[in-house]
N, C-alpha and C positions, 0 to 999 in steps of 0.2 A: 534968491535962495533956491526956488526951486528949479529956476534953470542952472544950476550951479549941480543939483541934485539929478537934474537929469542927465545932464553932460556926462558926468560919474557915473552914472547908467550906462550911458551910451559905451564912454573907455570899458568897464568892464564888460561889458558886450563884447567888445572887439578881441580884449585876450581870454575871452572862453572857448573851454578845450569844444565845448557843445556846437559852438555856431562853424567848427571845424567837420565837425563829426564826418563828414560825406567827402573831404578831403581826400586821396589818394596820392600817398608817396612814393618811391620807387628809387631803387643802386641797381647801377648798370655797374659789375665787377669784372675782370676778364680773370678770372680765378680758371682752373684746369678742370674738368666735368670727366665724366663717361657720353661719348655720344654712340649711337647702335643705329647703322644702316640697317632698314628691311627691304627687301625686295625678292619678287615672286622669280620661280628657275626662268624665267625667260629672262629676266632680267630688267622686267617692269617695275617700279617702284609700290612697295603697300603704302600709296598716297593715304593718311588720316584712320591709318589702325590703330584700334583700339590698344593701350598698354596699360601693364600693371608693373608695378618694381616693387621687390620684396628685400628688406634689408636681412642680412644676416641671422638667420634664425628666429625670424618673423613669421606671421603668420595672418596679420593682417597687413594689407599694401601699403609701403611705405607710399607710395605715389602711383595716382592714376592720369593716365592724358592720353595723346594720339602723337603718331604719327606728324609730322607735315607733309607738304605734297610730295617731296621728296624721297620719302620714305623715313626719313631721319628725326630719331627719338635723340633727349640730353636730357640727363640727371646729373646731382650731385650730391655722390654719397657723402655721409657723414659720420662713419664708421667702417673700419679696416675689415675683411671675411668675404665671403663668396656670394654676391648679391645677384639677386635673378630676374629676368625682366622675358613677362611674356607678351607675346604681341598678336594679336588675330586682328586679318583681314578677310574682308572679302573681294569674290572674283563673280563672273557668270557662273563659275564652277563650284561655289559655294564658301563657305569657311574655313581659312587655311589659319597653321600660327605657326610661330615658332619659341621656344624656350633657349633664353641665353647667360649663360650664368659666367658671370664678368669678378674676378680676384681682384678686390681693393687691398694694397700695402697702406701699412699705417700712415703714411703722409698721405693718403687719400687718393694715390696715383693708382692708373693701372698695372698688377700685375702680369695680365694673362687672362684668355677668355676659353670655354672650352666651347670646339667648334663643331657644327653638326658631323654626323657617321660621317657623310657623301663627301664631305670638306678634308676631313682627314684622311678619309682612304680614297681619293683621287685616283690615285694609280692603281688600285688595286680593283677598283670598279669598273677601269676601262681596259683592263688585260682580261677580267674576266667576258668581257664583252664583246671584247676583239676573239677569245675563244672560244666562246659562244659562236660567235658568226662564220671561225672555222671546221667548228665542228657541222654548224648547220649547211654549209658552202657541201662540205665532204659527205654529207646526208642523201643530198640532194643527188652528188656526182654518182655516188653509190644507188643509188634508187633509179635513173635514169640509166647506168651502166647494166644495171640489174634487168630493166624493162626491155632493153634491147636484144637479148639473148632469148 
């Protein structure tokens, strides 16, 4: 009887949720994410920057993580609207970040992301640039022409 009684012991031992407790389960899904390159103007990766993502009209972090070495953040939103993720690294040069704020469509895809000033006006920062450097070229030939006389 009472090995009969401990036996019984024992099986319910075995399917309790408790002696599981410390167990760790896990899905590997290949479902579609948002993933966010970071990386510094040289084009070095922010390897293990700090990140925050803010869902849509939030104001506490939907999610906080880093970076991998690569530079490369992934989330997945769980609500359609304009969600934001900011990133700071650092350099020798100190504390850099950037804000990126990523348009989820109601199926959870991406819409469209809005890109920094320098990204957008491209062209327009390097013709001022190029004018720059002819006005300064012409500064120079004028200042020089001038000194000779």
């Amino acid at each position: 009887m009472k090995k009969g009684l401990f036996l019984l012991f024992l099986i319910g031992l075995c399917f309790s949720k408790t002696l599981f407790a410390h167990e760790v389960n896990y899905q590997v899904k290949g479902a579609q994410g948002v993933c966010v390159s970071f990386f510094f103007a040289g084009g070095e990766p922010m390897d293990y920057a700090e990140i925050e993502v803010y869902a849509p009209g939030e104001k506490i972090p939907f999610q906080k993580a880093r970076t991998d070495r690569n530079g490369i953040f992934c989330f997945m939103p769980d609500k359609k609207g304009v969600w934001k993720v900011i990133a700071k690294g650092e350099t020798e040069h100190g504390l850099h970040g950037a804000e990126v704020e990523v348009k989820v469509k109601e199926d959870l895809s991406i819409e469209g992301f809005k890109k920094p000033l320098v990204a957008t006006y491209t062209k327009v920062f390097i013709a001022f640039g190029i004018v720059g450097w002819l006005i300064g070229l012409a500064g120079i030939y004028l200042f020089l022409k001038e000194k000779k006389k």
